[in-house]
C-alpha atoms as an extended CHARMM CRD file, in Angstrom:
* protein
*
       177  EXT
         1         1  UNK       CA             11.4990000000      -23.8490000000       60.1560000000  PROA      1               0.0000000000
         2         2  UNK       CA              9.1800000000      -23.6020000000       63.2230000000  PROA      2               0.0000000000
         3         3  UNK       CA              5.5880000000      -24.3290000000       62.7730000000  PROA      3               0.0000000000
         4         4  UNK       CA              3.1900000000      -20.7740000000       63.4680000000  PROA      4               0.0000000000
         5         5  UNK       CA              0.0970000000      -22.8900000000       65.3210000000  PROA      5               0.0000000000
         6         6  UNK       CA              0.6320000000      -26.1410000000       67.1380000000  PROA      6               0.0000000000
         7         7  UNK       CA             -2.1260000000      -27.7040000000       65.0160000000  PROA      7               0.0000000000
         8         8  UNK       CA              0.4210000000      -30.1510000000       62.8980000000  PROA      8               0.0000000000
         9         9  UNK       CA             -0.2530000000      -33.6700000000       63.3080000000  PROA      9               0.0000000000
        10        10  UNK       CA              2.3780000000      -36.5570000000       62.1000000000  PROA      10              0.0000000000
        11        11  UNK       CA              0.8870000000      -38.7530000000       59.2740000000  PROA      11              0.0000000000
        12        12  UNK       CA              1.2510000000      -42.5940000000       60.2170000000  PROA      12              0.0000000000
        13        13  UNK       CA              3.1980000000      -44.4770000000       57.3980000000  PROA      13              0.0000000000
        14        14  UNK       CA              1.8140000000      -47.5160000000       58.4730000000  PROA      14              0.0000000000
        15        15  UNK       CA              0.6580000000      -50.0530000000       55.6120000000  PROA      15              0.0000000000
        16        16  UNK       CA             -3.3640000000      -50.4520000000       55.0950000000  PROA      16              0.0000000000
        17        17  UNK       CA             -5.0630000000      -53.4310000000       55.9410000000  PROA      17              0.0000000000
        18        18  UNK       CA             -6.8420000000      -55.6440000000       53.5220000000  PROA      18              0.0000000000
        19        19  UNK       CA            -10.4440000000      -54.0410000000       54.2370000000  PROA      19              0.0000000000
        20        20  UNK       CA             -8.8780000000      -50.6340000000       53.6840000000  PROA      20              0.0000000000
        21        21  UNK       CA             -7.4660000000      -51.5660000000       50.8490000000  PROA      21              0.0000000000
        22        22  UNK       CA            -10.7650000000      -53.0490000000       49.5360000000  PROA      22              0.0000000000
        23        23  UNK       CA            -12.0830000000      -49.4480000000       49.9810000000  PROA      23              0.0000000000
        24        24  UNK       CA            -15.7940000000      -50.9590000000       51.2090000000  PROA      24              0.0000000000
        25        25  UNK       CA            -16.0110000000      -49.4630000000       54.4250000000  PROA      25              0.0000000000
        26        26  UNK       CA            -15.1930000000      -45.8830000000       52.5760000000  PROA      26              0.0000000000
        27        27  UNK       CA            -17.6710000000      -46.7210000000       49.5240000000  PROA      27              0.0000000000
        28        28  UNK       CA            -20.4230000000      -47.1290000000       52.3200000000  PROA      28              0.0000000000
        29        29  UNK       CA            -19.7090000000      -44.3930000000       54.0730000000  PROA      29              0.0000000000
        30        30  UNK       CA            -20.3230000000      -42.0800000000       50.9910000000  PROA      30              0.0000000000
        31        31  UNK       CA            -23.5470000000      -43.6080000000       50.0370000000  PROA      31              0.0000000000
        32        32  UNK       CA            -25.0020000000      -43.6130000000       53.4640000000  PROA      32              0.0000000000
        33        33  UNK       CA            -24.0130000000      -39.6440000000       53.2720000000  PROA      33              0.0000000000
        34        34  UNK       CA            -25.8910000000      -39.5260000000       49.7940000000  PROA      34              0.0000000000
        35        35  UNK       CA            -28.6240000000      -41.4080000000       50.9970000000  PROA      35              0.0000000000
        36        36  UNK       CA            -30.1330000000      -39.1270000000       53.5790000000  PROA      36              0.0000000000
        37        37  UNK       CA            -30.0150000000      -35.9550000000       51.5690000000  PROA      37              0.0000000000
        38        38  UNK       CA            -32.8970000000      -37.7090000000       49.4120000000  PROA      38              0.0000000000
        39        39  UNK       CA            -35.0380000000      -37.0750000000       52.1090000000  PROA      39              0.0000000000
        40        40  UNK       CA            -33.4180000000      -33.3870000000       53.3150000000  PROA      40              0.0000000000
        41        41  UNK       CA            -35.9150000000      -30.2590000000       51.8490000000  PROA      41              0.0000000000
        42        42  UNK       CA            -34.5660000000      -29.5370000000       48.8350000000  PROA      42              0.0000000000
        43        43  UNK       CA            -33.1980000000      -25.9190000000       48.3410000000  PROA      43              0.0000000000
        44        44  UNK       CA            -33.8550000000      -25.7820000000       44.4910000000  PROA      44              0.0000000000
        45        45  UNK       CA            -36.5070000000      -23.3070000000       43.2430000000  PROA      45              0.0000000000
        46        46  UNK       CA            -38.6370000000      -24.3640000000       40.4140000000  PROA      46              0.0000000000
        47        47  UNK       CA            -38.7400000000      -21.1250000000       38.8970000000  PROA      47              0.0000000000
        48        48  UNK       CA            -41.7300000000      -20.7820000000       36.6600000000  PROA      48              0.0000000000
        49        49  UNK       CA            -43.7620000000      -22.5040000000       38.8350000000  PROA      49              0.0000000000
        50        50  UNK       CA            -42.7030000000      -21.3080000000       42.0740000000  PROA      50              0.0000000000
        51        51  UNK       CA            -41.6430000000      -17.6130000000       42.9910000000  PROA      51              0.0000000000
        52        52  UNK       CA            -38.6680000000      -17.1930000000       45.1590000000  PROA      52              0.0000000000
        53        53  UNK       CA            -39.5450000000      -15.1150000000       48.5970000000  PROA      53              0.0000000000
        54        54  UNK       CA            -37.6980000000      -11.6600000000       48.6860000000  PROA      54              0.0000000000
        55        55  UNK       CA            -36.9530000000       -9.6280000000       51.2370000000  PROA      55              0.0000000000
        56        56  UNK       CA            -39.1610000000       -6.5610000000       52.1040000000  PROA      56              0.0000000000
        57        57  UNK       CA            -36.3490000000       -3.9530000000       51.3360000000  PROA      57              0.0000000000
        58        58  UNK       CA            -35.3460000000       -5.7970000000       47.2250000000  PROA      58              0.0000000000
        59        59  UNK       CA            -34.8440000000       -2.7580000000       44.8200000000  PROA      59              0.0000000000
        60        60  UNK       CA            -35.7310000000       -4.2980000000       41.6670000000  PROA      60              0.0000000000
        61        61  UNK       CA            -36.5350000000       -2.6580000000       38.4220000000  PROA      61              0.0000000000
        62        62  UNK       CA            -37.8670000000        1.0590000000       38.0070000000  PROA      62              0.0000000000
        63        63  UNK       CA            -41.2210000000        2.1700000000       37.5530000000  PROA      63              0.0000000000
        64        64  UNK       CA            -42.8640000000        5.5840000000       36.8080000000  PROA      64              0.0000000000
        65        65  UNK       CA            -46.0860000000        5.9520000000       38.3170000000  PROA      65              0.0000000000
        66        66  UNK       CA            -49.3230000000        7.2590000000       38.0250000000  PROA      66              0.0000000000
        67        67  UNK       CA            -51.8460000000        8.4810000000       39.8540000000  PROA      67              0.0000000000
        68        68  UNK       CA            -55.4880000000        7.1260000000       40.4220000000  PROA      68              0.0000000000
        69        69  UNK       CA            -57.0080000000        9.2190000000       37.6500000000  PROA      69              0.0000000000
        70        70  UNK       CA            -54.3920000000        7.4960000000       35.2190000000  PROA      70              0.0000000000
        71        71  UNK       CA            -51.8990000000       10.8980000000       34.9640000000  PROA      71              0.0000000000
        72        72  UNK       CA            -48.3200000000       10.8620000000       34.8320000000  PROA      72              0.0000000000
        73        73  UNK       CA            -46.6980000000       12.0440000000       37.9680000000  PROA      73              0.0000000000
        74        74  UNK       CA            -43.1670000000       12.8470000000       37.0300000000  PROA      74              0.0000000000
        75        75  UNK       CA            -43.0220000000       16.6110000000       36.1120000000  PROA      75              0.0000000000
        76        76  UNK       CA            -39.1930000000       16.3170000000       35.1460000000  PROA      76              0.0000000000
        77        77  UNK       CA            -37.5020000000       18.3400000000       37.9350000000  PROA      77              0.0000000000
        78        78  UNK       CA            -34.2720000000       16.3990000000       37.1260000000  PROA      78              0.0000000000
        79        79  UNK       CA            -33.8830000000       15.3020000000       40.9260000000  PROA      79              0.0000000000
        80        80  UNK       CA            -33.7910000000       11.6690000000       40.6860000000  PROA      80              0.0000000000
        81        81  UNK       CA            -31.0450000000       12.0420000000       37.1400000000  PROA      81              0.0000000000
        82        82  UNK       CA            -28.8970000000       14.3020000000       39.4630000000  PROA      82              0.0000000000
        83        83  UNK       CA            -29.3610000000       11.8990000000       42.8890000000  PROA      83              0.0000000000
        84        84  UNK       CA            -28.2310000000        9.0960000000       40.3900000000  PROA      84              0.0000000000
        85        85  UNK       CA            -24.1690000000        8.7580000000       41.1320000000  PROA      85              0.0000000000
        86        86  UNK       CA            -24.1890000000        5.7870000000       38.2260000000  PROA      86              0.0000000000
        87        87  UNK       CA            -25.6120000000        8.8810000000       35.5980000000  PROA      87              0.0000000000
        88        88  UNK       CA            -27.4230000000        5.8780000000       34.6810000000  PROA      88              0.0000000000
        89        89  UNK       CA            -31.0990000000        8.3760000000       34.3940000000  PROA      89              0.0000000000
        90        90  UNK       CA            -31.6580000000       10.7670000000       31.1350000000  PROA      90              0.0000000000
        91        91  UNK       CA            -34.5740000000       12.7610000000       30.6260000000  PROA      91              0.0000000000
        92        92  UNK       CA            -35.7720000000       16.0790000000       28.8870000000  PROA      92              0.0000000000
        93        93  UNK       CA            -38.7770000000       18.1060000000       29.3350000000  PROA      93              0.0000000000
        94        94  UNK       CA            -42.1060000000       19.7000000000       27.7990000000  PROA      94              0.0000000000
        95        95  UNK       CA            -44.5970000000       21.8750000000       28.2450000000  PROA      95              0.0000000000
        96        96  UNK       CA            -48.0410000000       20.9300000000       28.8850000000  PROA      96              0.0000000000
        97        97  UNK       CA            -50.2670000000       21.2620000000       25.9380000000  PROA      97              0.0000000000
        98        98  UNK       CA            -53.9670000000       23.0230000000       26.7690000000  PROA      98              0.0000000000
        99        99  UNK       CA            -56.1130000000       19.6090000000       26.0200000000  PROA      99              0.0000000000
       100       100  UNK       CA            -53.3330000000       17.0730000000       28.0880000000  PROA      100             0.0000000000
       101       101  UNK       CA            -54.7710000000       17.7680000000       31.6470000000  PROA      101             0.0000000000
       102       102  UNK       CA            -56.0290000000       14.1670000000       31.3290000000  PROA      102             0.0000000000
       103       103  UNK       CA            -52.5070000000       12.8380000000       30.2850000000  PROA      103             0.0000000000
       104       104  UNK       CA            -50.2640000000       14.7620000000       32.9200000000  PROA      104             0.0000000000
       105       105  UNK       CA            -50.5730000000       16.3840000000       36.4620000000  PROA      105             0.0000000000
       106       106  UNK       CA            -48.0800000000       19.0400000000       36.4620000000  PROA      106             0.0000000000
       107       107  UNK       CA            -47.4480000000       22.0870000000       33.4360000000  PROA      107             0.0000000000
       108       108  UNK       CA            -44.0590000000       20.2070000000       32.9360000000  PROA      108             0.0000000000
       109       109  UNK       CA            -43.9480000000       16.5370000000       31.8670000000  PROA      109             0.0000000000
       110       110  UNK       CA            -41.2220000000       14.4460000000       31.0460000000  PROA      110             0.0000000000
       111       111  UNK       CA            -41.2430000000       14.2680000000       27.0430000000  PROA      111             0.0000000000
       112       112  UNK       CA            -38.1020000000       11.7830000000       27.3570000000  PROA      112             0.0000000000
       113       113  UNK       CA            -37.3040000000        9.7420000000       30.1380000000  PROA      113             0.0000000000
       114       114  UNK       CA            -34.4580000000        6.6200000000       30.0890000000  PROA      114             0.0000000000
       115       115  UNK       CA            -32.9400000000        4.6420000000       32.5580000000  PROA      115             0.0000000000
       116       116  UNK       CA            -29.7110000000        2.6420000000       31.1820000000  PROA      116             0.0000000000
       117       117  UNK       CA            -30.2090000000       -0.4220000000       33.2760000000  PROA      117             0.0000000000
       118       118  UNK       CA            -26.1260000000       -1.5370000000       32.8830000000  PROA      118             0.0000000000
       119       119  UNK       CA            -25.3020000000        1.7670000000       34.3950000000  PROA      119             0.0000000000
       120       120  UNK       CA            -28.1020000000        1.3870000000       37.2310000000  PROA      120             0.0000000000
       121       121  UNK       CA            -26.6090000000       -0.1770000000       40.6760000000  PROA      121             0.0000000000
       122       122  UNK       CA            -29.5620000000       -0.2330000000       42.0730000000  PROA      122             0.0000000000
       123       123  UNK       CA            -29.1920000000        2.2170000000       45.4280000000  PROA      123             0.0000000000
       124       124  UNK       CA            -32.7490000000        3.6750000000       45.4590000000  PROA      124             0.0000000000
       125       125  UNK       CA            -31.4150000000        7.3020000000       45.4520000000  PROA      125             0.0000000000
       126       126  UNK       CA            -33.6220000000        8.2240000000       42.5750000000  PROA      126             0.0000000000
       127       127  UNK       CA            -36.5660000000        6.9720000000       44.5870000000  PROA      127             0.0000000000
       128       128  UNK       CA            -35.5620000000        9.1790000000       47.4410000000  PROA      128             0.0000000000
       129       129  UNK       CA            -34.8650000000       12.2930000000       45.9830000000  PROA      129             0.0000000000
       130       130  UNK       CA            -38.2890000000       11.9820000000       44.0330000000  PROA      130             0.0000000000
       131       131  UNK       CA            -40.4410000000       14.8450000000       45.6440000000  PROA      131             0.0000000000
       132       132  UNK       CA            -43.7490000000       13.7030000000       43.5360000000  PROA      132             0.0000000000
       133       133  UNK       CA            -43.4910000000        9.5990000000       44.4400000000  PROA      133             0.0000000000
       134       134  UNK       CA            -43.0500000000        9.2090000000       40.7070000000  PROA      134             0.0000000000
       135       135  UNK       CA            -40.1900000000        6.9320000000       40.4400000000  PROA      135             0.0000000000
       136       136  UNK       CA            -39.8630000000        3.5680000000       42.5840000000  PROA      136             0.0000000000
       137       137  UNK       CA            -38.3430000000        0.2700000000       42.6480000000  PROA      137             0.0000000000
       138       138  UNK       CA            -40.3370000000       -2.6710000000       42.0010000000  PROA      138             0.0000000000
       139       139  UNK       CA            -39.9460000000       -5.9720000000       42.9710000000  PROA      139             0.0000000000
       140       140  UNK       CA            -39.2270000000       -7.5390000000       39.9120000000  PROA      140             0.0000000000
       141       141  UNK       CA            -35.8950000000       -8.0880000000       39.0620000000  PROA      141             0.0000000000
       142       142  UNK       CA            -34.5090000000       -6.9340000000       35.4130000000  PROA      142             0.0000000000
       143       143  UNK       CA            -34.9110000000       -9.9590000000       32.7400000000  PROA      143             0.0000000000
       144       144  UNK       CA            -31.8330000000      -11.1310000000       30.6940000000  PROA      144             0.0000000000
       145       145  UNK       CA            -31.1050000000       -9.5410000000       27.4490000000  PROA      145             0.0000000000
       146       146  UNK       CA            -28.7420000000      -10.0440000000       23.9460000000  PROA      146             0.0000000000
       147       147  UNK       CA            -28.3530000000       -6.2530000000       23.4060000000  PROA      147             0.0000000000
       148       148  UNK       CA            -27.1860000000       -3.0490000000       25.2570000000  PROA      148             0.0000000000
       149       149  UNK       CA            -30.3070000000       -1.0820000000       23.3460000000  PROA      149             0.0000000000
       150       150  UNK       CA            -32.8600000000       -4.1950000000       25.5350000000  PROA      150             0.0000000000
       151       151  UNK       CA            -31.0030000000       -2.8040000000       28.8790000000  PROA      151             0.0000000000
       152       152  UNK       CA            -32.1460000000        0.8720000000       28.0560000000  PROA      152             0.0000000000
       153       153  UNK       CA            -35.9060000000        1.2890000000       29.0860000000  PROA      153             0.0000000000
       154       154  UNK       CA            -37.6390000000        3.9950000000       27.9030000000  PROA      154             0.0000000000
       155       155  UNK       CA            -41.1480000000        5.7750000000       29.3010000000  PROA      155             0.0000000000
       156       156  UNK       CA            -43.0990000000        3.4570000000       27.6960000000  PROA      156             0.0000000000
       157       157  UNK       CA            -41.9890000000        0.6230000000       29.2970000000  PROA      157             0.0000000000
       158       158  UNK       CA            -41.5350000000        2.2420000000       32.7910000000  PROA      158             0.0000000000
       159       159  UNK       CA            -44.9440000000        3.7450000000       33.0340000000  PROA      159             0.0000000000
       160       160  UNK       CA            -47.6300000000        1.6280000000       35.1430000000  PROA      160             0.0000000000
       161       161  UNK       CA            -50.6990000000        0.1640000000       33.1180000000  PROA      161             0.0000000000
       162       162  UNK       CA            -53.3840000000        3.4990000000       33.5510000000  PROA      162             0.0000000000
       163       163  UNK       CA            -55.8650000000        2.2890000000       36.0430000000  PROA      163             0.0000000000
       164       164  UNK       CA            -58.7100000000        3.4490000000       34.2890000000  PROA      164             0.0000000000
       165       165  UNK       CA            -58.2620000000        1.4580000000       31.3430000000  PROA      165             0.0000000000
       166       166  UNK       CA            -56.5750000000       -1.3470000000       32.9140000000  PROA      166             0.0000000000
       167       167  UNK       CA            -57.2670000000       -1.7270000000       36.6320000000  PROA      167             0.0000000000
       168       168  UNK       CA            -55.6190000000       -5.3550000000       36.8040000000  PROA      168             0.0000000000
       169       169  UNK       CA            -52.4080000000       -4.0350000000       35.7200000000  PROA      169             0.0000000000
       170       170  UNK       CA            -52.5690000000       -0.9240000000       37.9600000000  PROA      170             0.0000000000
       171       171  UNK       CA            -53.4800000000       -3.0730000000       40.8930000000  PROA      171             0.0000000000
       172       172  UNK       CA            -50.9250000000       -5.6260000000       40.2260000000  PROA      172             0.0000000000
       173       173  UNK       CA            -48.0190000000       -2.7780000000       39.2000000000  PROA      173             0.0000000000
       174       174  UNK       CA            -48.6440000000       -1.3700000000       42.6240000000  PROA      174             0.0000000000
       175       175  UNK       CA            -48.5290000000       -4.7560000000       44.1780000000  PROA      175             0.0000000000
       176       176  UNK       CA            -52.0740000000       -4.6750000000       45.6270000000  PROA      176             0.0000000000
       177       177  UNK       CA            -52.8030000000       -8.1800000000       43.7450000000  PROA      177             0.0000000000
């Protein structure tokens, strides 16, 4: 059978002196190899203490957002469940009661709104097609869980801290801190 490249090299048979046999000259090679990554930068992460650099375009987990007099800006048009090719968004709608100006912008506010984060892949569509800037991607990446329920997140824990009752967690939800 001919060979396809005419990279193949003949082995030598030839028997292995006594050094080689002693395998020293091998063992020393190795260790000098392991002994100058000690002082190579390591490219281990301490985690907790440190906080790995991401890049400027990460799509993270989703947020709902508010604006700066602490209302809800979604009004529910449906855009960003029907932009969604993963299905993965779920809302339903309601009317604006007479004494929740404070609570939401629009006359429509989403009564319901879930993202299944195991259906989510993450493409930013929603974002996109979101005419009201309600709906973005953070940078925080979605935590580990034991249970599909812990991957569905509901408005409550989508919706930014309100920034007149907590302006720390509005500042650092929009990334300003």
């Amino acid at each position: 059978m001919q060979a396809l490249t005419n990279r193949s090299q003949g082995v030598s048979r030839k028997p292995m002196s006594f050094m080689e046999r002693l395998y020293i000259p091998a063992i020393l090679k190795g260790m000098a190899i392991t002994f100058s990554h000690i002082f190579k930068k390591k490219p281990t992460i301490r985690y907790p203490e440190q906080k790995r650099p991401f890049s400027p375009v990460f799509r993270g987990l989703h947020v709902l957002n508010r604006d700066e007099e602490g209302r809800e800006r979604c009004t529910a048009c449906g855009l960003c469940a029907v932009a969604c090719p993963a299905e993965a968004i779920t809302m339903e709608a309601a009317e604006r009661l007479p004494n929740e100006e404070h609570l939401y912008r629009e006359e429509k506010y989403a009564a319901k709104y879930e993202i299944n984060m195991l259906r989510c892949i993450f493409c930013g569509l929603c974002e996109e097609a979101c005419p009201k800037d309600a709906i973005y991607l953070s940078e925080t990446f979605a935590p580990a869980n034991y249970t599909r329920k812990g991957f569905v997140y509901g408005k409550e824990e989508l919706l930014i801290p309100d920034p007149k009752t907590n302006p720390e967690g509005y500042a650092a939800a929009k990334g300003s801190k």
